[in-house]
C-alpha positions as CSV (number, residue, x, y, z in Angstrom):
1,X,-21.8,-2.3,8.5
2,X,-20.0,-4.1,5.6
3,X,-17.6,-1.9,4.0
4,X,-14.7,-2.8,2.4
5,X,-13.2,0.8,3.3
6,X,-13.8,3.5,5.8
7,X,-13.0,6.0,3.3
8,X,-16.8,5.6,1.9
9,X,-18.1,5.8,5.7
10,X,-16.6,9.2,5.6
11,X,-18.1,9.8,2.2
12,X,-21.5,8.1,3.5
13,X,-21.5,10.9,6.2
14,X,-20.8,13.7,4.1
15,X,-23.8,13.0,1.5
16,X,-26.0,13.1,4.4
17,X,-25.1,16.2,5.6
18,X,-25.3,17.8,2.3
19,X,-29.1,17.1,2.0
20,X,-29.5,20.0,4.8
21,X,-26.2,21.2,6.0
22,X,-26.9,23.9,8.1
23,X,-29.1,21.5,10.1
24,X,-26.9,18.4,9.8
25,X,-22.9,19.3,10.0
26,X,-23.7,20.0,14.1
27,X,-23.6,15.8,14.2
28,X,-20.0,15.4,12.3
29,X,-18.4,15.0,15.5
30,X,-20.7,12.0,16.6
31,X,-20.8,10.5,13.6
32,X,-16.9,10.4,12.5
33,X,-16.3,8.7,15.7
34,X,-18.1,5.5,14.3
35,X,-15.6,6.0,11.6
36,X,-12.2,4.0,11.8
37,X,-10.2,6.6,10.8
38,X,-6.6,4.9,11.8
39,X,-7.7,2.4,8.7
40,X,-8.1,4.8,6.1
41,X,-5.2,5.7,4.3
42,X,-3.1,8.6,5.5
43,X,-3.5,10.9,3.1
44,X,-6.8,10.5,2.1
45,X,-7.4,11.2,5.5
46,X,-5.1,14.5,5.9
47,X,-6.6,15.6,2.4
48,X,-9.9,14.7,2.6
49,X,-11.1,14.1,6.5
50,X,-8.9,16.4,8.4
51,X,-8.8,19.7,6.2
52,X,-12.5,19.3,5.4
53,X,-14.7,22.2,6.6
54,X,-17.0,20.3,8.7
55,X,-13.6,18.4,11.0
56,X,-11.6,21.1,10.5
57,X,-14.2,23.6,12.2
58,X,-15.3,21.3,15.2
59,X,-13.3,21.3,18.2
60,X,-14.3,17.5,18.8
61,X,-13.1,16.5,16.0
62,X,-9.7,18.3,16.1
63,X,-9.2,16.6,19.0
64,X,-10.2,13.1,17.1
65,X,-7.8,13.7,14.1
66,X,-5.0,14.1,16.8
67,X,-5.7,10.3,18.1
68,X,-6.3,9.1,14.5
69,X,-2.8,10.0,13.5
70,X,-1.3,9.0,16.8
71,X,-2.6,5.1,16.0
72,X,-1.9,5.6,12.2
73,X,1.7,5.9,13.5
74,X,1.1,3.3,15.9
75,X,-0.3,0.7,13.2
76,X,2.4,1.8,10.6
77,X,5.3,1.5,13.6
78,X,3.9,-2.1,15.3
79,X,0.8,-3.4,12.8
80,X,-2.8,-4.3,13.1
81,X,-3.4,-5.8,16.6
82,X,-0.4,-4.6,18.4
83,X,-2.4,-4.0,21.3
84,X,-4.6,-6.0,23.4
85,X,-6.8,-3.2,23.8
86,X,-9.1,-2.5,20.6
87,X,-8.9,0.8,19.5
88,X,-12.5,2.5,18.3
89,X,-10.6,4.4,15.6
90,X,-8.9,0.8,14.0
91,X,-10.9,-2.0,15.2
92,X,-11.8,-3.9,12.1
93,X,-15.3,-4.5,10.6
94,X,-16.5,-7.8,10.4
95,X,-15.9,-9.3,7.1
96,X,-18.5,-10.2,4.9
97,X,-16.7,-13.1,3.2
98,X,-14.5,-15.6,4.9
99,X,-11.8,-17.5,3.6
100,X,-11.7,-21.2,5.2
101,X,-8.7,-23.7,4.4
102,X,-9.6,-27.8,5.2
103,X,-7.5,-30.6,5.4
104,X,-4.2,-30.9,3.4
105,X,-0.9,-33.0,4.2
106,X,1.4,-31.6,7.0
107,X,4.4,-33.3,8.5
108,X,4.1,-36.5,7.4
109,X,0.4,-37.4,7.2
110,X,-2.9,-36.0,6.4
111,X,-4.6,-33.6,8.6
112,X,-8.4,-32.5,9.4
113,X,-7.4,-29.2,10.6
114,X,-9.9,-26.7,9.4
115,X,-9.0,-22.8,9.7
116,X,-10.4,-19.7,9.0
117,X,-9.1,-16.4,7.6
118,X,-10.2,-12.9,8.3
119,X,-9.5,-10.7,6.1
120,X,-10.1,-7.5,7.6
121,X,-8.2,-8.2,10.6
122,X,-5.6,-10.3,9.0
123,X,-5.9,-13.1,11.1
124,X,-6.5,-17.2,11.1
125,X,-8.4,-18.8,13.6
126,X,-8.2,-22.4,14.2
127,X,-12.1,-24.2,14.1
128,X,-12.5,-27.5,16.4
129,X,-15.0,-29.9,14.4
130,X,-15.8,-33.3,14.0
131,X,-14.2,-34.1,10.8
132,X,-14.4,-37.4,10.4
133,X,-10.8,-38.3,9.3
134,X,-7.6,-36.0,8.5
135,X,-7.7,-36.0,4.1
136,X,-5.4,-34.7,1.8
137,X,-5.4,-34.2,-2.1
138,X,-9.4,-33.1,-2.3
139,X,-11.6,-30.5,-3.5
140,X,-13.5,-28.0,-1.8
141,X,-16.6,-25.6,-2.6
142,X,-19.1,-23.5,-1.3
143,X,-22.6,-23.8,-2.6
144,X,-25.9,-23.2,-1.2
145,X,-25.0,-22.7,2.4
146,X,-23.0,-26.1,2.6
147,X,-19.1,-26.7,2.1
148,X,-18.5,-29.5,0.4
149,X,-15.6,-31.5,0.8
150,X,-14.5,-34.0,-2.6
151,X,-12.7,-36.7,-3.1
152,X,-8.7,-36.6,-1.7
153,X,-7.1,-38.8,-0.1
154,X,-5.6,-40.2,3.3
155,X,-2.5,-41.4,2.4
156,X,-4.0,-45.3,1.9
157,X,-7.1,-45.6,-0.3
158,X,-8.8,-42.4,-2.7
159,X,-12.0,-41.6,-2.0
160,X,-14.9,-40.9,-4.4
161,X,-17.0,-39.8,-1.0
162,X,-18.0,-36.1,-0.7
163,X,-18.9,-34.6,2.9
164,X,-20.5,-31.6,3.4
165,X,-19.9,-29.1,6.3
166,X,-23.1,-26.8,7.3
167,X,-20.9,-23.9,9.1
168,X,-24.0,-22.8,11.2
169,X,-24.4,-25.7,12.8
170,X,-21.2,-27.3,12.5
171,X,-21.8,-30.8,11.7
172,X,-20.8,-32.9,8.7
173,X,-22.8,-34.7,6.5
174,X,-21.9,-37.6,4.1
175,X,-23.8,-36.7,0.6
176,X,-23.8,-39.0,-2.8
177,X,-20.4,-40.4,-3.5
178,X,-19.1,-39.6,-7.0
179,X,-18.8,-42.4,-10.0
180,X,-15.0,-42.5,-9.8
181,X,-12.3,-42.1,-6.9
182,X,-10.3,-39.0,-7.3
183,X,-7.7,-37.8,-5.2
184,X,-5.5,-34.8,-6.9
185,X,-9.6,-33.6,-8.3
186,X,-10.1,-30.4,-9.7
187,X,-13.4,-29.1,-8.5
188,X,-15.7,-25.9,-9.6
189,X,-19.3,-24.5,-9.3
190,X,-21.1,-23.5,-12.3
191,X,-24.7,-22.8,-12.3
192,X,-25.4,-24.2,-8.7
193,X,-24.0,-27.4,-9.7
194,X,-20.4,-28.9,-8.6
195,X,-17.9,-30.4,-10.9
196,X,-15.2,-32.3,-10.6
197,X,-12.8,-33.6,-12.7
198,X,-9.8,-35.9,-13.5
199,X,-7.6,-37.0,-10.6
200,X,-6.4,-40.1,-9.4
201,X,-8.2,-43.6,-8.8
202,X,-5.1,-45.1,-7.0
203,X,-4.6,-46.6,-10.2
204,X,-5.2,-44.4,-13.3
205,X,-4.6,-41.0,-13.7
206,X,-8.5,-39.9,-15.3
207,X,-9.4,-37.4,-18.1
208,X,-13.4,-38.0,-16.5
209,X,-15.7,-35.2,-15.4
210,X,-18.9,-35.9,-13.7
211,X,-21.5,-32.8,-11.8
212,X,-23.2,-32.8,-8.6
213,X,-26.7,-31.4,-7.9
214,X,-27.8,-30.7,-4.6
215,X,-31.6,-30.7,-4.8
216,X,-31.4,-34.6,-6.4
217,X,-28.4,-36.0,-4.2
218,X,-27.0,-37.0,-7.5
219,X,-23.3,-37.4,-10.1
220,X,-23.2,-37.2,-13.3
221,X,-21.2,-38.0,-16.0
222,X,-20.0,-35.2,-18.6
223,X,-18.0,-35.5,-21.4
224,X,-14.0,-36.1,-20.8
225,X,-11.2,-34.0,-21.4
226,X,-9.0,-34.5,-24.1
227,X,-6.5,-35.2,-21.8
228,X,-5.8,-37.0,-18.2
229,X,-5.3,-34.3,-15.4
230,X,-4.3,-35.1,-12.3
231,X,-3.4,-32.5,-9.6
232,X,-4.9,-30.2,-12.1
233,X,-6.7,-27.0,-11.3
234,X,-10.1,-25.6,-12.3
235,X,-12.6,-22.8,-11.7
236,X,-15.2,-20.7,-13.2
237,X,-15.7,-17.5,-15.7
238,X,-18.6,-16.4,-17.2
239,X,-20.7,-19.9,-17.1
240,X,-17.8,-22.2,-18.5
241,X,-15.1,-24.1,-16.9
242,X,-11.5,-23.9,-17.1
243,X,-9.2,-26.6,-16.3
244,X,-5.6,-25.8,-16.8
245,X,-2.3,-27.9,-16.1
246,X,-1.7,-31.0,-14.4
247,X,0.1,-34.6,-14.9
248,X,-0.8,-37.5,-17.5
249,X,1.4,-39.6,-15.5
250,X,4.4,-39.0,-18.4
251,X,3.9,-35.5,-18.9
252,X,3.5,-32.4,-16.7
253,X,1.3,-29.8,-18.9
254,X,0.7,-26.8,-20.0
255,X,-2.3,-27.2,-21.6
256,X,-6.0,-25.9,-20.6
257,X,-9.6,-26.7,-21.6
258,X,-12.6,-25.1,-21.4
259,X,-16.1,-26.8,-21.0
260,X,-19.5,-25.4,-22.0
261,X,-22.0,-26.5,-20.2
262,X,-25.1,-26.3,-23.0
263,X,-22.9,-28.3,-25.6
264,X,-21.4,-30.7,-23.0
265,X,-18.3,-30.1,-24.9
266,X,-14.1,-29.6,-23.8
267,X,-12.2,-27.4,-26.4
268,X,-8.8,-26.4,-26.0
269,X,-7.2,-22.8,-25.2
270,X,-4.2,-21.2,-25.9
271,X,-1.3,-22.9,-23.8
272,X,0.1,-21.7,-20.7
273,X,3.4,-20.3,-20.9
274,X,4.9,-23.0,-18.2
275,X,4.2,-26.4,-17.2
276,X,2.1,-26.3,-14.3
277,X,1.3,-29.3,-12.0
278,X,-0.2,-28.9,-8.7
279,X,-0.9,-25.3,-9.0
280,X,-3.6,-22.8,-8.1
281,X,-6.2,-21.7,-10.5
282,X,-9.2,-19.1,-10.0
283,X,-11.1,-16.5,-11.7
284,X,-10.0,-13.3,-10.9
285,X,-11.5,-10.3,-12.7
286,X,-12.2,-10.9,-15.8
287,X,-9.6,-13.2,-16.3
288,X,-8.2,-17.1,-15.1
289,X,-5.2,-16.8,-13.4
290,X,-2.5,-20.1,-13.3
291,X,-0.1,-19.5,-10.3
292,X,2.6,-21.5,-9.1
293,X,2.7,-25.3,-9.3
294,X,5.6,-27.2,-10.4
295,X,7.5,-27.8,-14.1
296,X,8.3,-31.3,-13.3
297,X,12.1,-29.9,-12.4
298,X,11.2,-26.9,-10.0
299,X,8.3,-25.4,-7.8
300,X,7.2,-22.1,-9.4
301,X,6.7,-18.9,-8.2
302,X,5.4,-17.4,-11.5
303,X,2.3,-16.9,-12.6
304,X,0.1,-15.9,-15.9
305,X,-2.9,-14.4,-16.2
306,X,-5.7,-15.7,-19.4
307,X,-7.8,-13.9,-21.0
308,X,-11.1,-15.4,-22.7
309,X,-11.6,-12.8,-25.4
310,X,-8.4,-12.7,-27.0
311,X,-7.4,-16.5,-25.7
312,X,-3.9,-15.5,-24.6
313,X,-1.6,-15.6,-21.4
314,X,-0.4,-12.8,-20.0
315,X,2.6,-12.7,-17.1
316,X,1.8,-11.4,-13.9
317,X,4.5,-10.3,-11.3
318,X,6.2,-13.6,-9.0
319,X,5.1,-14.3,-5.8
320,X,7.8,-14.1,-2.8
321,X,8.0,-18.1,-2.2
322,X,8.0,-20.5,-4.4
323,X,4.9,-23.4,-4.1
324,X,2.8,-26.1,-5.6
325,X,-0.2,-27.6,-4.1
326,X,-1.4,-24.3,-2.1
327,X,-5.4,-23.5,-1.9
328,X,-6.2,-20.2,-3.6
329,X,-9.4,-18.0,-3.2
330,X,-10.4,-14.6,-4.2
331,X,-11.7,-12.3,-1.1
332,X,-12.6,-8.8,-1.6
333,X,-10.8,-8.1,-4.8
334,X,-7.7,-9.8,-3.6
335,X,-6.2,-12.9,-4.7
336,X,-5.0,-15.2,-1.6
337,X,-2.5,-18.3,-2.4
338,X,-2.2,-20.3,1.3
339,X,0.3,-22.3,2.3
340,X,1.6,-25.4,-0.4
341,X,5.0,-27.0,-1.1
342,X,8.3,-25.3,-1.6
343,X,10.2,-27.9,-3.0
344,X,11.5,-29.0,0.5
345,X,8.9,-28.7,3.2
346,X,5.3,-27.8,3.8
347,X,4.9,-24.2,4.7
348,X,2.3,-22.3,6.1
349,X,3.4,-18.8,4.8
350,X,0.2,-16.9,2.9
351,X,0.3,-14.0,0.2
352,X,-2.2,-12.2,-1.3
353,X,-2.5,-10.5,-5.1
354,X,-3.8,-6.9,-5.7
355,X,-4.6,-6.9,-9.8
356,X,-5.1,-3.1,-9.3
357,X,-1.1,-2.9,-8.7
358,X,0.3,-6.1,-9.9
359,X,1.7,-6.6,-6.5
360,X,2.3,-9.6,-3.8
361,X,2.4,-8.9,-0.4
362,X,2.4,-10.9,2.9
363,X,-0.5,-11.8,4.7
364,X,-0.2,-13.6,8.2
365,X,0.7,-17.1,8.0
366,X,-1.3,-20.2,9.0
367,X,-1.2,-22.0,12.7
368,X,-0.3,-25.0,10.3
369,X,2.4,-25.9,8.0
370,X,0.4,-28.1,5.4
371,X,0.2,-28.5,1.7
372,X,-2.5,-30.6,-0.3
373,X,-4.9,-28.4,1.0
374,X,-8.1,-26.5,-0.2
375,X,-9.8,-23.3,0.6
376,X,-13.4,-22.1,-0.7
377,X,-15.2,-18.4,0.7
378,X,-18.4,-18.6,2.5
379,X,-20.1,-15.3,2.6
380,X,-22.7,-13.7,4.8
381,X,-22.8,-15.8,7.8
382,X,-25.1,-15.1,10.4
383,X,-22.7,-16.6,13.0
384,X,-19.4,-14.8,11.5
385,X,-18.3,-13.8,15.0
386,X,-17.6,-18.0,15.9
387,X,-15.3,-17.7,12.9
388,X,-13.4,-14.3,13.2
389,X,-10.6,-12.6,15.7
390,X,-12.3,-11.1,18.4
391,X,-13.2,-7.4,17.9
392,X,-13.4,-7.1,22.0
């Protein structure tokens, strides 16, 4: 069952029983056991679940509100997986989507590590594969079943290779290699075709943009930017690409483009608010949010949030650590920024973004301290369970 909250279980269960409730409401005790209750929030559940006629009622289910509050104080008092005995009432679902972070620079090299986050039970896992070599400095996306892997770096030569990881099956495959070495890419999807742009060529710092597609195996060149972007950040909103920051090699900007696709042209926006180099940039809602990076002086913790139809930046509210060259993903409504650069070390701490609130919180941290790192979401995976904390 993929639900993103138990509170529409419960609501589920009661628009079943009101097609015949005199014939129904006898199952509310078997049913709101398959509920996990513990995860809802508190007082939905005292206002909506335990004073409702049907729980309040059944003898059962009086005595399952008494155990759901007991490990809603138990969770609040200790956290999610305090126990090494699942509970039935807060065992997490398996999560549709799943957050993966490859690669990146820790200590004082490059690593392959590749490691999974799930969401629902706030945990990382750490995948074994056979990477070929630890990279740093690339790009990663999901398309079509495949992650791909761009570009980057491993500490000696850029690479214009790409790699793709089949998650079923776990095995890598070398695909096409792009026209131009990038390290520091910015990468996107639009339109089941992969872009990636500027970067590093262990010589010049490139304003060039070139697209993959699958189905031929082939690059191609775009138009360039106005400007060279290395260790940039792009992604996609409503079929165009946005690029936004990055370093010219003399400057650290604060400029953005955006690229349509059926005029092959770059125009620029409205500028950001701060100099941004090495930060994170995704869509997120309805608008593209710039997050972190560094000014050239300092690593930021702000972030701003764009929005296409009245081009302008907006603030949003700081994160808790400061960081440049983090990966950033959106899973189920919520904005994740994973691990990065703090100005002195690699870290592996993780935070997430709820636009509802405009407010950071923690999320577990990685196995890994490791910056120069990149994350994409793979949903719907027939094999989830390989990638997830055990629910057992």
């Amino acid at each position: 069952l993929n639900v993103r909250r138990e509170e529409a279980v419960f609501e589920a269960i009661l628009k079943w029983i009101g097609h015949e409730p005199e014939k129904r409401k006898q199952h509310i005790a078997v049913l709101l056991s398959k509920v996990r209750t513990a995860l809802m929030q508190a007082d939905y559940f005292m206002t909506n679940v335990q004073s409702h006629s049907y729980v309040k009622d059944n003898e059962e289910c009086k005595l399952l509100t008494i155990h759901t509050l007991s490990e809603m104080n138990n969770l609040n008092t200790y956290g999610l997986g305090y126990s090494n005995v699942p509970n039935p009432l807060s065992r997490p679902r398996l999560p549709y989507n799943l957050l993966f972070a490859i690669g990146g620079w820790s200590g004082r090299r490059p690593t392959s590590t590749m490691e999974t986050y799930d969401a629902r039970a706030d945990k990382w896992l750490n995948i074994p594969c056979q990477q070929e070599s630890p990279i740093a400095y690339h790009g990663t996306v999901y398309l079509k079943g495949f992650i791909y892997v761009i570009g980057g770096s491993d500490s000696l030569d850029c690479f214009n290779s790409v790699k793709r990881f089949d998650p079923l099956h776990k095995t890598w495959q070398q695909v096409a290699p792009m026209h131009w070495r990038r390290c520091y890419v910015s990468v996107t999807v639009l339109n089941n075709l992969i872009y990636a742009m500027g970067g590093f060529d262990g010589h010049t710092l490139l304003n060039t943009a070139e697209r993959y597609e699958p189905e031929t195996n082939q690059w191609t060149l775009i138009a360039p930017m106005h400007q060279q972007r290395s260790d940039a950040n792009a992604t996609t909103l409503h079929d165009k690409v946005y690029i936004c920051g990055g370093f010219t090699g003399n400057e650290y900007l604060f400029t953005a483009e955006v690229y349509d696709a059926t005029t092959n042209q770059w125009t620029f926006l409205a500028p950001m608010t701060s100099r941004r180099s090495g930060l994170g940039v995704i869509a997120y809602g309805n608008e593209v949010y710039a997050v972190g990076g560094c000014d050239g002086v300092n690593r930021l913790r702000t972030a701003e949030a764009y929005n296409p139809q009245t081009n302008t930046w907006r603030a949003i509210s700081t994160m808790f650590n400061y960081r440049s060259h983090f990966g950033i993903e959106v899973v189920d409504e919520i904005l994740f920024v994973v691990g990065g650069f703090n100005g002195s070390s690699t870290i592996f701490n993780v935070e997430c973004y709820d636009g509802k609130t405009n407010e950071w919180h923690n999320a577990e941290d990685m196995s890994v301290h490791r910056s120069a790192l990149s994350c994409c979401v793979v949903p719907a995976l027939s094999n989830i369970r390989e990638y997830t904390a055990p629910r057992d």
